[in-house]
Phi, psi and omega in degrees: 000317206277324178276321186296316191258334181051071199276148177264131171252136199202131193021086073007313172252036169276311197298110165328151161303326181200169214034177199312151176184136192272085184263129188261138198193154180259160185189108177288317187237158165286349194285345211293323175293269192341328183285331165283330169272334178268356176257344197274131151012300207209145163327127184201123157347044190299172154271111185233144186296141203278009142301344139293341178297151147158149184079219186301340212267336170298320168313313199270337169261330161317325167302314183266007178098001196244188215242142170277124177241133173259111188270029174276280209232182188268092180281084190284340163294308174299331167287351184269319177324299204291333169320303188288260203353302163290332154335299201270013180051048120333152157241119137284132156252156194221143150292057179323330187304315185116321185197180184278140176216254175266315203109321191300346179062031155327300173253101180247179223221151178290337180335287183319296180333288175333277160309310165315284205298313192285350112338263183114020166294138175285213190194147182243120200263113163211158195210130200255117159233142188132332198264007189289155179281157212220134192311162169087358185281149139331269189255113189303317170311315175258154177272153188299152185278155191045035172266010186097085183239110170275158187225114183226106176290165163244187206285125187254154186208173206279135152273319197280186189267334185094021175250326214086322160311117174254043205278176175305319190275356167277294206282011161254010155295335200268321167335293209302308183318307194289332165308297202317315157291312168311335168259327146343323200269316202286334193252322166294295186316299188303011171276311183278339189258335188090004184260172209248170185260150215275120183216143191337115186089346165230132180232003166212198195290128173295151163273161196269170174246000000 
């Protein structure tokens, strides 16, 4: 990653040092995992659709750790993996979106919640820009090499309320806090990097002032 896009990294060390931890990333492109396991800190766990496992490529994300999901059904293995993870004072990572879209973290999905709160992990808020795909590409998916790319963590917190409670209504309370931080986060990074938030025809960094 660091050779081929030559990625910007910004607080990287907001990621804790040791125990369990949540990174939460947005998420536009397929290069967005791969852009997180080569910058981050510490080793991390995705979850990833179990359609990628195959051919060579199953050995080798097994190898490296990340965990297979079937996003067809209520995968109670994969959810017990990510347990274990955290269990074992892990970082997981997660798409809270669920799958690729804007990026912007418009919609989330329970997953995080879910884990955050029954975990008791903070959660880290990051967000890879640059990397949305941009017309006129060969391979449409990936971004031109050495086109810029930022990786920028925040500030880690709390989802839950501090009661523990996992009932439906804690934990779609705890959705709402972790949007709200994650865009929060979302808006400050494009602040700090200089980029404008992404719309038809820009594809690329607002200028800085």
């Amino acid at each position: 990653m660091r050779s081929l896009w030559k990625p910007r990294v910004l607080g990287a060390w907001r990621v804790p040092a040791s125990g369990p931890v949540i990174l939460a990333v947005n998420h536009a492109n397929l290069l967005d995992g791969p852009m997180l396991m080569g910058t981050a800190p510490r080793p991390v766990h995705f979850l990833i659709k179990k359609e990628a496992f195959v051919g060579p490529l199953d050995p080798f994300l097994r190898g490296i750790g990340q965990l297979k999901v079937d996003r067809g059904t209520t995968d109670r293995r994969a959810v017990t993996d990510a347990l274990h993870v955290l269990q074992d004072g892990g970082v997981l990572g997660i798409f809270p979106e669920g799958t690729r879209g804007e990026g912007d973290f418009a919609s989330l999905r329970a997953g995080l919640a879910y884990f955050a709160v029954r975990s008791g992990a903070p959660v880290v808020p990051v967000v890879v820009l640059g990397s949305a795909e941009r017309p006129g590409l060969l391979v449409s998916a990936l971004p031109p090499l050495r086109s810029g790319i930022d990786v920028v963590f925040g500030a880690a917190f709390e989802a839950g309320d501090g009661s523990g409670r996992r009932t439906r209504t804690a934990l779609d309370a705890a959705t709402v806090r972790i949007q709200e931080r994650l865009t929060a986060h979302l808006h400050e990074a494009r602040r700090v990097t200089g980029r404008a938030a992404a719309t038809p025809g820009n594809t690329s960094p607002a200028p800085t002032t």
